[in-house]
PAGU-544044 format. One record per residue (C-alpha): chain; z negated, y, x; residue number from 1. Coordinates in Angstrom, 1 decimal. Each point is the difference from the previous one (the first is absolute). Layout:
<atoms>
ATOM  chain       w       v       u  resi
ATOM      A       Z       Y       X   NUM
...
</atoms>
This chain:
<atoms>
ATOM  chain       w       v       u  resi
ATOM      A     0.0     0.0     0.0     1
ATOM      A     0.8     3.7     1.4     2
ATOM      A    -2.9     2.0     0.5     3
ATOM      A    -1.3     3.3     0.8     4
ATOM      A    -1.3     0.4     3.5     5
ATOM      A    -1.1     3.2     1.9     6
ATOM      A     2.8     0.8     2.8     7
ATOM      A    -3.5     0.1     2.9     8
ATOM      A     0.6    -2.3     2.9     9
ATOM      A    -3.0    -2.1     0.8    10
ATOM      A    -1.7    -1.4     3.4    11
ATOM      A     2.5     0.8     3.2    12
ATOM      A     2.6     1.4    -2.8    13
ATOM      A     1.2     3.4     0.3    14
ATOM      A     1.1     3.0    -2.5    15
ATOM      A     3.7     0.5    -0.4    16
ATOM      A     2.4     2.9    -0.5    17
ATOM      A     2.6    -0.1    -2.0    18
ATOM      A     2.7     1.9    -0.7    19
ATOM      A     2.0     0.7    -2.8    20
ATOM      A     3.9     1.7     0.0    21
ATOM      A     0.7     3.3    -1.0    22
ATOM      A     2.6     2.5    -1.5    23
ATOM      A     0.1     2.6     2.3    24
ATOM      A     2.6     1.5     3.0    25
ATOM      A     0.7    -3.6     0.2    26
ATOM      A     1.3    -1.3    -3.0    27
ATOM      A     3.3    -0.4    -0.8    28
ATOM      A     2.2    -1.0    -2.5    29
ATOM      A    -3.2    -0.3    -2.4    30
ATOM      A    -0.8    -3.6     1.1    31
ATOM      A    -2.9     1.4     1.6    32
ATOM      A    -0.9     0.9     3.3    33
ATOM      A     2.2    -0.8     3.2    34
ATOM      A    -3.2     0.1     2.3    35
ATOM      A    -3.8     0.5    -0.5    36
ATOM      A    -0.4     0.1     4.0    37
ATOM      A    -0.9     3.8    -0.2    38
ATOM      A    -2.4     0.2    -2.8    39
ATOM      A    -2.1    -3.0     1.4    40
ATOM      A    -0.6     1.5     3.2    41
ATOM      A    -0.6     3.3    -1.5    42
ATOM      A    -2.5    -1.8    -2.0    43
ATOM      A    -1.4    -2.9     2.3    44
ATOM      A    -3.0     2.2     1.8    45
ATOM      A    -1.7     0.7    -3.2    46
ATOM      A    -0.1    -3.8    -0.8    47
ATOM      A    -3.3    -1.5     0.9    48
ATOM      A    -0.9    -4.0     0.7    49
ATOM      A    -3.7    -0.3    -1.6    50
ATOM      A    -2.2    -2.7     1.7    51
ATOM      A    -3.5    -0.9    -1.1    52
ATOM      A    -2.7    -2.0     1.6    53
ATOM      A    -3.0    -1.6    -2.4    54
ATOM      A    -2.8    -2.1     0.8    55
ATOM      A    -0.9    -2.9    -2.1    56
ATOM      A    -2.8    -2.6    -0.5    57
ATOM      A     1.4    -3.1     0.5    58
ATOM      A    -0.9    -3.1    -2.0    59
ATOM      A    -1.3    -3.4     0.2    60
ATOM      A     3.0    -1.7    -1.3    61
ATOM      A     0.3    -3.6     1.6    62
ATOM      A    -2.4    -2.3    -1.2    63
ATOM      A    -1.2    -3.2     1.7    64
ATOM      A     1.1    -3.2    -1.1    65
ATOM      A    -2.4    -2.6    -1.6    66
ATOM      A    -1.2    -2.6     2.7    67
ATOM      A    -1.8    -2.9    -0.2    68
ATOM      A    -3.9     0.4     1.1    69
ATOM      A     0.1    -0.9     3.8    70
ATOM      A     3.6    -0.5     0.6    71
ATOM      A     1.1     1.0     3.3    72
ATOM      A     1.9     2.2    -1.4    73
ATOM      A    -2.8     2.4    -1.7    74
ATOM      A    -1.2     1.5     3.2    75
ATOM      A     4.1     0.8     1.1    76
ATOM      A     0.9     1.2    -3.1    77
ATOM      A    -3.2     2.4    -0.9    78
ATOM      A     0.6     1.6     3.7    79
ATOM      A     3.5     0.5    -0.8    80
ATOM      A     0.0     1.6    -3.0    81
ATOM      A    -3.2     2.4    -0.1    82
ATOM      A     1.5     1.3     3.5    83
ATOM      A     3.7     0.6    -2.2    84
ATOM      A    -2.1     1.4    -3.0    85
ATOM      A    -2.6     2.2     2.7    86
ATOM      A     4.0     1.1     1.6    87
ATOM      A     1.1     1.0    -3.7    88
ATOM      A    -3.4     1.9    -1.1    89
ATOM      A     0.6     2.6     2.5    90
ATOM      A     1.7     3.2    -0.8    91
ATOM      A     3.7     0.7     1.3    92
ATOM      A     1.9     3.0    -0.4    93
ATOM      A     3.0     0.0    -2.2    94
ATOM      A     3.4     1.9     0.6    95
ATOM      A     2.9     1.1    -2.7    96
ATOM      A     2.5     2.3     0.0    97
ATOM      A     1.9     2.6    -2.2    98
ATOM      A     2.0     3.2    -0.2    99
ATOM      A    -0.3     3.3    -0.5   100
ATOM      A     1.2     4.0     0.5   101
ATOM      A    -1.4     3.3     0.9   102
ATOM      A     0.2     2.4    -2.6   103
ATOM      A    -1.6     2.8     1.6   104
ATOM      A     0.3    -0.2     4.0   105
ATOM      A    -1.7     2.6     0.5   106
ATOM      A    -3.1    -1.1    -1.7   107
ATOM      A     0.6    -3.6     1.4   108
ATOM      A     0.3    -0.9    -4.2   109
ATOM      A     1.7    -3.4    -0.2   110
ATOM      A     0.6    -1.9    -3.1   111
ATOM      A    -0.4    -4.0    -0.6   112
ATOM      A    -1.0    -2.7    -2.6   113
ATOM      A    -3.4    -0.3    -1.2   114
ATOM      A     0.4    -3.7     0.3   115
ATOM      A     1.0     0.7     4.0   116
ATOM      A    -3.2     1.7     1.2   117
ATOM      A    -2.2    -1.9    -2.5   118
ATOM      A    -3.6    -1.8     1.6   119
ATOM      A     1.2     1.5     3.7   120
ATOM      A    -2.2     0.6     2.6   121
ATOM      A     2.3     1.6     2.3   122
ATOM      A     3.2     1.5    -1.8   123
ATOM      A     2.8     0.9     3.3   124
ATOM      A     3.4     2.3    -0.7   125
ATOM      A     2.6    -1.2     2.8   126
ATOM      A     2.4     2.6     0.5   127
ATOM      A     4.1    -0.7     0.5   128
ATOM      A    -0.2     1.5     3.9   129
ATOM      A    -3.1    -2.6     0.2   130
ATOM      A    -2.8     2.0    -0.5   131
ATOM      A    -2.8    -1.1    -1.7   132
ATOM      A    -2.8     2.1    -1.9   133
ATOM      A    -3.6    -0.8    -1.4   134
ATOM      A     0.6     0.7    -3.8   135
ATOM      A    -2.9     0.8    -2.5   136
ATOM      A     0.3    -0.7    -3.3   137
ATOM      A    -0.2     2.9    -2.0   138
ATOM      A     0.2    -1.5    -3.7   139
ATOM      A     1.7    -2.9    -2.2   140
ATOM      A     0.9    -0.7    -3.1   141
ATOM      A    -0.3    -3.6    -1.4   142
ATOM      A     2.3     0.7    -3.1   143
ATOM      A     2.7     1.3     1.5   144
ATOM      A     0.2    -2.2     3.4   145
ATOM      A    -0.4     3.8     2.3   146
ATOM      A    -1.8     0.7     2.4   147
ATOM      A    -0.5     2.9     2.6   148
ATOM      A    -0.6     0.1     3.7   149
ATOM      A    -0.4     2.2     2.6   150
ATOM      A     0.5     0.4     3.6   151
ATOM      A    -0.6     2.8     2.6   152
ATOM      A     2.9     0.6     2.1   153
ATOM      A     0.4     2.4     2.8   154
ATOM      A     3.5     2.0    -1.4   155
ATOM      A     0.6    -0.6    -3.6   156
ATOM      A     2.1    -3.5    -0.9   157
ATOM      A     3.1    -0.4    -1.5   158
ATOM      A     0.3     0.2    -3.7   159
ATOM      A     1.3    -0.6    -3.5   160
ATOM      A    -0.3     1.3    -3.1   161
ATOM      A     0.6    -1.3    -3.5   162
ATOM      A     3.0     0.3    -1.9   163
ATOM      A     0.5    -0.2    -3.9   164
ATOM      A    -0.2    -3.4    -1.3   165
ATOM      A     0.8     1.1    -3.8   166
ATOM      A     3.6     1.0     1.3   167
ATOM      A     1.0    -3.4     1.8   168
ATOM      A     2.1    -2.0    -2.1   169
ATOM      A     0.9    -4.2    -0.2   170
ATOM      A     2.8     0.1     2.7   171
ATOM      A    -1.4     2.6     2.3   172
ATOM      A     0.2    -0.7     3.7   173
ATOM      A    -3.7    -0.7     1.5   174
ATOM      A    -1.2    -0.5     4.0   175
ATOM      A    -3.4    -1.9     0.8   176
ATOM      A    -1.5     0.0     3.5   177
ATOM      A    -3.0    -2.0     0.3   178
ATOM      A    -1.4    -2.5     2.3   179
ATOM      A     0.7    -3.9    -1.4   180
ATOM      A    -1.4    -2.9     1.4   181
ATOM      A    -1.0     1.8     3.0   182
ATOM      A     3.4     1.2     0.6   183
ATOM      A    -0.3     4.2     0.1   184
ATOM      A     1.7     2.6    -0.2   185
ATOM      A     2.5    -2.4    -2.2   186
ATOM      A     2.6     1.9    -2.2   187
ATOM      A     1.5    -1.5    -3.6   188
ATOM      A     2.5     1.8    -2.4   189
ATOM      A     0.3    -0.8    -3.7   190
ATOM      A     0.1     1.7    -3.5   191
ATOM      A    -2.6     1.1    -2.4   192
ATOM      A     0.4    -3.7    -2.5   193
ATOM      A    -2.5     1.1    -3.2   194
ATOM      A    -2.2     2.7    -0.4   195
ATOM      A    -3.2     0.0    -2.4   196
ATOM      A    -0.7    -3.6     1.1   197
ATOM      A    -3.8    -1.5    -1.1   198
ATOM      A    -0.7    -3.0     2.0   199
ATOM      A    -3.4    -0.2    -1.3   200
ATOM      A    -1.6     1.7     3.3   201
ATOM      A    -2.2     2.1    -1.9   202
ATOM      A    -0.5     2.8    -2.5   203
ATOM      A     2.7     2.4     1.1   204
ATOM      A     2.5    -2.7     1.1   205
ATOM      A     3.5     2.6    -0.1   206
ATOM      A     1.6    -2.0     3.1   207
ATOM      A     3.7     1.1     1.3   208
ATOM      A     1.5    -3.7     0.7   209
ATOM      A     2.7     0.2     3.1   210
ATOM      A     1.9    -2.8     1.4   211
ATOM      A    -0.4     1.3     3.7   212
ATOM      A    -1.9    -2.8     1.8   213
ATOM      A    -3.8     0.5    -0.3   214
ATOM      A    -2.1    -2.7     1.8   215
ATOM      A    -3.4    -0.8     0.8   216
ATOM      A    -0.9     3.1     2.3   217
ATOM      A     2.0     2.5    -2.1   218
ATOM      A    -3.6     1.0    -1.7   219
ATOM      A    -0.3     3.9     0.3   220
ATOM      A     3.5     0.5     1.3   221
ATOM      A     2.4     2.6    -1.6   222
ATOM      A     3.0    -0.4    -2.2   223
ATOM      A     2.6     3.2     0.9   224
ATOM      A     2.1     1.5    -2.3   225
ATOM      A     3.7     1.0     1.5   226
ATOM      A    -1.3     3.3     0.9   227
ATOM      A    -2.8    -1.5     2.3   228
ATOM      A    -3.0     0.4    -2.5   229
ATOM      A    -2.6    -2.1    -0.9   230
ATOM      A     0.5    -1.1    -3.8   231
ATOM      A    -2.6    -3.3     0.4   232
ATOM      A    -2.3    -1.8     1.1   233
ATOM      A     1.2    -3.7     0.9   234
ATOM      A    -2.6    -1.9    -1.4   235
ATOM      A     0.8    -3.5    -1.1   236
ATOM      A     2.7    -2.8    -0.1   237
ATOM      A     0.4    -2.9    -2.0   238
ATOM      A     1.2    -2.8     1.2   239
ATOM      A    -0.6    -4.3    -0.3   240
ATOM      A    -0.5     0.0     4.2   241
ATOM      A    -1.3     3.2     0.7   242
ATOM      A     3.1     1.1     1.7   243
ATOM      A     2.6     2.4    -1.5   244
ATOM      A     2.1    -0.6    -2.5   245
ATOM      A     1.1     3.5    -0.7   246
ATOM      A    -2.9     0.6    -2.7   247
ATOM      A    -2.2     2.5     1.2   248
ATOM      A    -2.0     2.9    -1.3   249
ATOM      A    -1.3     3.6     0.8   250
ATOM      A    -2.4     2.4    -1.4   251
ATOM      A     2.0     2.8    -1.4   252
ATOM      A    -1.0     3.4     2.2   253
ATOM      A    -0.7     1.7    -3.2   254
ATOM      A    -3.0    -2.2    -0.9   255
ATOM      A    -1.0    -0.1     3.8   256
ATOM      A    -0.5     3.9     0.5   257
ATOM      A    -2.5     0.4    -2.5   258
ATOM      A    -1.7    -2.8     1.9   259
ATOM      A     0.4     1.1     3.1   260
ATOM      A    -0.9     3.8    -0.7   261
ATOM      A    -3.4    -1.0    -1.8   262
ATOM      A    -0.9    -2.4     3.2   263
ATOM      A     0.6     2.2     2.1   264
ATOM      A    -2.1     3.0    -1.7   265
ATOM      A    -2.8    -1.9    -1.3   266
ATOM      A     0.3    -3.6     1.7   267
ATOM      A     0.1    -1.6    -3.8   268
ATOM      A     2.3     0.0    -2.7   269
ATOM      A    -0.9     1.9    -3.3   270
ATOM      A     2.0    -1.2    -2.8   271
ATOM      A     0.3     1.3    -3.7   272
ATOM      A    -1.4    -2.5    -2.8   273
ATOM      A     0.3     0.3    -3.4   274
ATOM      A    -2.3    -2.9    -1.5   275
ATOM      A     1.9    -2.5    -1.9   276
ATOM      A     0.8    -3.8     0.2   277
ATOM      A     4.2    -0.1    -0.8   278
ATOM      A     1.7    -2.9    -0.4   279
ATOM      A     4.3    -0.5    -0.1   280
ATOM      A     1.5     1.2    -3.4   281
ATOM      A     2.2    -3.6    -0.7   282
ATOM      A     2.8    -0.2    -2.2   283
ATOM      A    -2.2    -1.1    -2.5   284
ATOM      A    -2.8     2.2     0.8   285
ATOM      A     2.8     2.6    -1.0   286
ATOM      A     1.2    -1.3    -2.9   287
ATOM      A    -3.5    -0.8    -1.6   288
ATOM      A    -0.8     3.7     0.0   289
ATOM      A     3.5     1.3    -1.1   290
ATOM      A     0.8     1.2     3.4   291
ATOM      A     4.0     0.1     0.7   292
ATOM      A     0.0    -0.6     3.3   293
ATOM      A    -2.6    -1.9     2.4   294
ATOM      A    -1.4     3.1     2.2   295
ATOM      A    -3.1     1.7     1.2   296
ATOM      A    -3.6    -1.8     0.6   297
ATOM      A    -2.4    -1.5    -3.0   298
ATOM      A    -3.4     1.1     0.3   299
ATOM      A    -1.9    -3.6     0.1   300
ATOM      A    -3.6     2.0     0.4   301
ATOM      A    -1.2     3.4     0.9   302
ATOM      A    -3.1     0.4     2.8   303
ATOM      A    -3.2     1.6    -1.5   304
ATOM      A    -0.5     3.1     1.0   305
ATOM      A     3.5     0.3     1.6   306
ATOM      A     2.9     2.6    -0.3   307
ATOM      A     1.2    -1.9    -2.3   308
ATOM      A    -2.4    -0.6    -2.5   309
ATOM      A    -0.8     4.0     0.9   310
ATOM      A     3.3     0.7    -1.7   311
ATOM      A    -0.3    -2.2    -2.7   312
ATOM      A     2.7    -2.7     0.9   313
ATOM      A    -0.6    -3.1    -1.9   314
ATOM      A     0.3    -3.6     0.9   315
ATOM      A     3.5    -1.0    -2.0   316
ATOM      A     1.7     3.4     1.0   317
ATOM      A     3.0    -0.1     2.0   318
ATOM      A     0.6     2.3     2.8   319
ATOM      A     3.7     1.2     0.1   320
ATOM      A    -0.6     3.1     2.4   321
ATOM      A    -2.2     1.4     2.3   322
ATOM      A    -0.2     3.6     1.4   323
ATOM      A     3.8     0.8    -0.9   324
ATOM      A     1.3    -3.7     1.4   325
ATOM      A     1.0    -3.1    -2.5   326
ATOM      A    -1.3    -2.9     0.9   327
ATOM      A     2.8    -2.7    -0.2   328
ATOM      A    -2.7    -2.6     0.6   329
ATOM      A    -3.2    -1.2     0.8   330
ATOM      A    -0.2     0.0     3.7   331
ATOM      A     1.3     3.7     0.1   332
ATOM      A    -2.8     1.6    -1.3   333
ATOM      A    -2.9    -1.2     2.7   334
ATOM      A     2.3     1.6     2.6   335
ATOM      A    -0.1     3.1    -2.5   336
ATOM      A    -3.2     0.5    -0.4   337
ATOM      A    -0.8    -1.2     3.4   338
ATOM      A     2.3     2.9     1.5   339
ATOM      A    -1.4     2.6    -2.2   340
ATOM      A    -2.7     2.7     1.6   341
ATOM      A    -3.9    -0.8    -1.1   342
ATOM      A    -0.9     2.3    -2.9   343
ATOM      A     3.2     0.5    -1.1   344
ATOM      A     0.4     0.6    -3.6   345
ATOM      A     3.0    -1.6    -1.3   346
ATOM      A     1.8    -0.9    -3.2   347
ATOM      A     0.4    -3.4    -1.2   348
ATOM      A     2.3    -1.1    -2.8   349
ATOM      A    -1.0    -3.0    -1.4   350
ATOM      A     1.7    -2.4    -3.0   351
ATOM      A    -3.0    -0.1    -3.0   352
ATOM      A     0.6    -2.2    -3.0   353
ATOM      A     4.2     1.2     0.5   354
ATOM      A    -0.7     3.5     0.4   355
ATOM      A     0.2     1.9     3.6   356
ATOM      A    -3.5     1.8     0.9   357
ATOM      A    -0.4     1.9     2.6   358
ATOM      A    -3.9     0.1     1.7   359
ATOM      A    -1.4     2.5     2.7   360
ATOM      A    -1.9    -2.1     3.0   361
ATOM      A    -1.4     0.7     3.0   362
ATOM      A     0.3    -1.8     2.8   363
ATOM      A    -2.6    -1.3     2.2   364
ATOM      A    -0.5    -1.8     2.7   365
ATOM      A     0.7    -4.3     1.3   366
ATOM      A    -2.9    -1.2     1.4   367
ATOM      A     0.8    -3.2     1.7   368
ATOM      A    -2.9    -1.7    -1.3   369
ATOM      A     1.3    -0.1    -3.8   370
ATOM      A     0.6    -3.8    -0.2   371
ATOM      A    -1.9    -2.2    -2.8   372
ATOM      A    -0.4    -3.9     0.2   373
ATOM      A    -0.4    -2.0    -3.5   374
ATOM      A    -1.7    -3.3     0.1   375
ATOM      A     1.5    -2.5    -2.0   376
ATOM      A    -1.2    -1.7    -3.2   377
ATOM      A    -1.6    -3.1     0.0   378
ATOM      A     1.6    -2.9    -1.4   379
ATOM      A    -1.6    -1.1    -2.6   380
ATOM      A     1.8    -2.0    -3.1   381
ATOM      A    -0.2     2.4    -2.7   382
ATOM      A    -1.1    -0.4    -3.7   383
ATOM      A     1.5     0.2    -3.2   384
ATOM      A    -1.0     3.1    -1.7   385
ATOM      A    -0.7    -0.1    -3.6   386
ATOM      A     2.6     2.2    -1.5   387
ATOM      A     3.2     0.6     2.0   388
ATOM      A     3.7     1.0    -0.4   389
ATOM      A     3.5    -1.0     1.7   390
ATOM      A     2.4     2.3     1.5   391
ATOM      A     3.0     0.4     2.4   392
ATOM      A    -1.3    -3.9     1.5   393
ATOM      A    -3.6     1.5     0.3   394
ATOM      A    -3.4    -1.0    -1.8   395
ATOM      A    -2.2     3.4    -0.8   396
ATOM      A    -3.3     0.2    -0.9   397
ATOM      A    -2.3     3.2    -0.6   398
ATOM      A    -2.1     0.4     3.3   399
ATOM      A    -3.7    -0.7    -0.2   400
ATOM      A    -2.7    -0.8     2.1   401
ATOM      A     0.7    -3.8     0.3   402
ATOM      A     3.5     0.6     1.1   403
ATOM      A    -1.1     2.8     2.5   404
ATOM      A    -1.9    -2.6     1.3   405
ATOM      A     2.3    -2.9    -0.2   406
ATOM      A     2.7     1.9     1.8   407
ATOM      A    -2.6     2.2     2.5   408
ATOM      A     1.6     3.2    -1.7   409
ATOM      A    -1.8     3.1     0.9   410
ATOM      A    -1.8     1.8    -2.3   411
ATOM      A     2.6     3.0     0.1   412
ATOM      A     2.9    -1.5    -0.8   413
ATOM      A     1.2     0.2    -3.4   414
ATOM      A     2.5    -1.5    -2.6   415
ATOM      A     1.3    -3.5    -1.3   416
ATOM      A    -0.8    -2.9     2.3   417
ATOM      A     2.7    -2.3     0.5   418
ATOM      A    -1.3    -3.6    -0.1   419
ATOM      A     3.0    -1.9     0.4   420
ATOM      A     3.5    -0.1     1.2   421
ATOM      A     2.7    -2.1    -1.3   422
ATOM      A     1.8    -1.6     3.1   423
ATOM      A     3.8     1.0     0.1   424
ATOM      A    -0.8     3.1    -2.4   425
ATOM      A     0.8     3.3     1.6   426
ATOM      A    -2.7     1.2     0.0   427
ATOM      A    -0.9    -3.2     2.9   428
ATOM      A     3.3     1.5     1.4   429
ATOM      A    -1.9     3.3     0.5   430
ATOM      A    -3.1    -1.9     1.5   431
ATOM      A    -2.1     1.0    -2.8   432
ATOM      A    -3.1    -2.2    -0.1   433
ATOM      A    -2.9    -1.2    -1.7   434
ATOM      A    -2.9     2.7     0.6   435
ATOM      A     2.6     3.0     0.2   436
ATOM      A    -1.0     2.8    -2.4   437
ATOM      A     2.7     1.8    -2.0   438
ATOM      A    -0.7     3.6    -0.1   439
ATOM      A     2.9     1.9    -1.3   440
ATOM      A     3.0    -1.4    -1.7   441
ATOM      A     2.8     2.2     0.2   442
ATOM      A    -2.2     3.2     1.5   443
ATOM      A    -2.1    -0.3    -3.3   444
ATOM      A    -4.0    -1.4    -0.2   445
ATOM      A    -0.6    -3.6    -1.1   446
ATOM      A    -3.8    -1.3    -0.8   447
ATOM      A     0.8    -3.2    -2.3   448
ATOM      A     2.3    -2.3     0.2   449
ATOM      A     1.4     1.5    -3.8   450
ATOM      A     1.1     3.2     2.4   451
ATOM      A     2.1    -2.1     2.5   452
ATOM      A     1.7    -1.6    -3.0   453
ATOM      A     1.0     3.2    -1.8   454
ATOM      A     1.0     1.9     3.0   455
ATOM      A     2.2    -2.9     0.7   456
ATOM      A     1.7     0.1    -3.4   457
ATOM      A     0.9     3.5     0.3   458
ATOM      A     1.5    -1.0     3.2   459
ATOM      A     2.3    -2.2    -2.2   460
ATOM      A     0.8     2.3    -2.4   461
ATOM      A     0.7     2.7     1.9   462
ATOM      A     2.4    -2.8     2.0   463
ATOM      A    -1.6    -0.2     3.4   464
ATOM      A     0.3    -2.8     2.1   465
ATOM      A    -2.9    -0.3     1.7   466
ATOM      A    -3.4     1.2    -0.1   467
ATOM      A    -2.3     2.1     2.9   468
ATOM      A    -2.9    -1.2     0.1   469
ATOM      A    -2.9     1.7     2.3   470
ATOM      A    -2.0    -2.8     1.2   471
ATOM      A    -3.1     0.1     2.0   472
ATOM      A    -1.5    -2.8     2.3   473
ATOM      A    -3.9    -1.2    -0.9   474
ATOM      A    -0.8     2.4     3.5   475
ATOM      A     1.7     3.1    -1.6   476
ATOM      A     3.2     0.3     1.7   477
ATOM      A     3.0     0.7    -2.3   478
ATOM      A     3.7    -0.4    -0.2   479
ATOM      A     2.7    -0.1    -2.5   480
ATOM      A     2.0    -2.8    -1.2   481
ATOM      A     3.1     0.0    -2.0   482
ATOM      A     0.2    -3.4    -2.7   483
ATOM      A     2.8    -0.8    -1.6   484
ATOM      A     0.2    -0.1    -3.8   485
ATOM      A     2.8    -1.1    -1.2   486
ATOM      A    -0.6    -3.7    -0.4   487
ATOM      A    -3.5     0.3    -1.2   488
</atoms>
C-alpha cells in the first residue's frame, strides 16, 4: 500500500536539494526551460543540509533463552546475554538529517520541518561552501510541520524569500534543492501536479503536490517558483518503498509566513478559534436540510463559553461564510479562523432551519491544550424497556433513570435513547447504536419517542429522503447522522 512518509533522511542519510525547471530567459518555444543551470547556482548558497544529533536510553531488548537448571549451558548463556543487554542499556547518540534555507541572512533565520529538528540535542546548519553553524531553535509548530532556527554568522548568509503560492498554477515549472539521502546540494525540476492537497497531516493540511523528485532528506528544503522564489515547503512523499515516485508535497508559502512571522516574534504560534465541533456537509447531509448544493461546515457542537456560543451559533447551523470568504467545505474553515487575528470581530453567515443568518463573533485565542477524551460505555446486554416504538431500523424508548444506567449515559444528555439497531437498516449503515441518544431530528427537539415519529412523517410529507438526526454518545459527545426514509 502507498503511504505518506516525511521526506527526512534518517541515521548516516543526508538532506537533499532539488530543483525544479523554470520559465525564465531560458525557455523557449513554451516547452519550458532550456536550462536551469543559472538559477540553481544563484540559489544553491542559501540552501542548507540540517543535521541533528539526539541521545537515547537504550533498552533491554534480547532476552535470555530458557535453560534447563544446571545445564552447562546456563552459566555461558547468562554471561552472554546480560553483557549484550548491559551493551544495549547504555545511551548512544542518534544522527538524521534534513534540509533547509535561510530566509533572513542577515539575522542567520533559516527555515526547516518541525518533524526535522524534533527531540535534537544538537541541531547543525552545513552550508553549500562547507561551513557549518551551531543553530538554536528559535520556535516550532507541530500543526503545520515548521520550524525556525538560527545561526550567528560573521557577514550575513545568502537568502531567499517567498513568492506567491496562490498564483502558481497545475503546469507551472518548479525547482527543489535539497539534500536526499545524504546526497547535498542535489538539484530536481518538475511541475506544480495538485494544489489544495489534504493528506491527512493535520489541521491545516493545504499541500501543493509536485512531481519533482522529493526523497528522504528533502525535509525543510525549498520548492522555487520559475522566478527563483520560494512557493513551499517540501514536506512529504508518498510512496510503497519510501523512494520517489513523483508524489510529493510542500507547505504552501502562504500558510508558512504566518508561521514563520509569529515564531519568530513570539517563539509560539497564536492561532484564531472560533469554538465549534464541524463535521463534512455530505450529499445527504445537504439534501436532508433542503440545501442545493453540499457546501460550508455543520456545526456538530459549540464549546461553552466560546466565541461561538458568544455569538449565538447553534449546534445544527451551517457555516457557509466567514469574515467575507465562502467556505466551500469543511477543512477550509480551520485554516480560516486559524489565519484570522485574536480579537477579531467578524461576521459569520450561517444556514438556520433554510434561512441565511448572519452572527457577529469574536475571535479568541487556540490554546493547545483544548483536546477531550471520552471513555467508552460499558457493555452490558441491555433490557427491554416497557413501552417502546420503531423507527428508521431503530428501537426508541423515553430515557429514564434505568436506561441512563443501563447505557452509562451521563446525567446531561438528553432526548430519545435508542435501544436497538436493526442489522442491515441504515441507520446500522450510519453506525448508530444501542445507547446513542437522539437529540434533534431535523434541527428540531425530541423528548419521547412520539416526537421522533412525527418529525419523521413530516419528513415524508414534505418528500425528504432522509432524516438528520443529532445524536449524542452516553459521554456527551455529538454528531449528526443522515437516515434514510424512504423504505421505512
Amino acid at each position: 500500500m502507498p503511504r505518506v512518509v516525511c521526506a527526512t533522511a534518517g541515521i548516516m542519510l543526508g538532506g537533499l536539494i532539488a530543483v525544479t525547471p523554470f520559465q525564465g530567459s531560458h525557455a523557449h518555444d513554451g516547452h519550458g526551460p532550456e536550462s536551469v543551470a543559472d538559477l540553481a547556482e544563484n540559489l544553491a548558497d542559501a540552501v542548507v543540509n540540517i543535521s541533528t544529533a539526539q541521545t537515547v536510553q537504550g533498552q533491554r531488548s534480547v532476552p535470555m533463552p530458557q535453560v534447563p537448571e544446571g545445564s552447562p549451558f546456563q552459566e555461558f548463556f547468562e554471561e552472554f546475554f546480560n553483557r549484550q543487554n548491559r551493551d544495549d542499556d547504555q545511551p548512544r547518540r542518534v544522527q538524521s538529517l534534513g534540509s533547509g534555507f535561510v530566509l533572513d541572512g542577515e539575522a542567520g533565520i533559516i527555515i526547516t520541518n518541525n518533524h526535522v529538528i524534533e527531540g535534537a540535542d544538537e541541531v547543525t546548519a552545513n552550508f553549500n561552501d562547507g561551513t557549518k553553524l551551531r543553530a538554536e531553535v528559535i520556535g516550532t509548530d507541530e500543526k503545520t510541520d515548521i520550524a525556525v532556527l538560527k545561526v550567528e554568522p560573521e557577514t550575513p548568509l545568502k537568502e531567499v524569500g517567498f513568492g506567491d503560492s496562490d498564483g502558481i498554477r497545475v503546469g507551472d515549472w518548479v525547482m527543489a534543492i535539497g539534500n536526499p539521502f545524504g546526497l547535498g546540494g542535489t538539484v530536481t525540476v518538475g511541475i506544480v501536479s495538485a494544489r489544495n492537497r489534504d493528506i491527512n497531516a493535520g489541521p491545516y493540511d493545504n499541500f501543493i503536490q509536485t512531481d519533482a523528485s522529493i526523497n528522504r532528506g528533502n525535509s525543510g528544503g525549498p520548492l522555487f517558483d520559475m522566478d527563483g522564489n520560494v512557493i513551499g515547503i517540501n514536506t512529504a512523499i508518498i510512496s510503497p518503498s519510501g523512494g520517489s515516485i513523483g508524489i510529493g508535497f510542500a507547505i504552501p508559502a502562504k500558510t508558512a509566513i504566518r508561521v514563520i512571522d509569529q515564531l519568530r516574534e513570539f517563539g509560539e504560534t497564536r492561532r484564531g478559534w472560533l469554538g465549534v465541533r464541524i463535521q463534512e456537509v455530505t450529499d445527504e447531509i445537504a439534501e436532508s436540510l433542503g440545501m442545493d448544493d453540499a457546501i460550508g461546515a455543520l456545526v456538530a457542537g459549540v464549546t461553552d463559553d466560546g466565541p461561538a456560543a458568544k455569538g449565538d451559533i447553534e449546534a445544527g447551523d451551517v457555516i457557509i461564510k466567514f469574515d467575507g470568504k465562502t467556505v466551500e467545505s469543511m477543512r477550509e474553515l480551520p485554516r480560516m479562523v486559524a489565519e484570522t487575528a485574536i480579537g477579531k470581530e467578524v461576521d459569520v453567515v450561517v444556514l438556520r432551519k433554510g434561512e441565511e443568518v448572519t452572527i457577529r463573533v469574536t475571535l479568541e485565542r487556540l490554546e493547545e491544550n483544548q483536546v477531550t477524551e471520552a471513555s467508552a460505555p460499558a457493555e452490558q446486554e441491555p433490557d427491554q424497556p416497557a413501552e417502546t416504538s420503531k423507527v428508521l431500523g431503530m428501537t426508541l424508548a423515553e430515557l429514564d433513570d434505568a436506561l441512563r444506567q443501563q447505557f452509562s449515559i451521563e446525567e446531561d444528555v438528553t432526548g430519545v435513547v435508542v435501544t436497538e439497531v436493526e442489522a442491515g437498516s441504515s441507520a446500522e449503515e450510519k453506525r448508530v447504536m444501542a445507547g446513542d441518544v437522539i437529540k434533534e431530528v431535523a434541527q428540531e427537539a425530541v423528548s419521547t419517542p412520539a416526537d421522533v415519529e412525527a418529525e419523521i412523517q413530516k419528513l415524508k410529507d414534505d418528500g425528504r429522503r432522509s432524516a438528520l438526526l443529532l445524536l449524542s454518545n452516553p459521554t456527551g459527545d455529538v454528531r449528526f447522522v443522515p437516515v434514510r426514509i424512504e423504505d421505512n
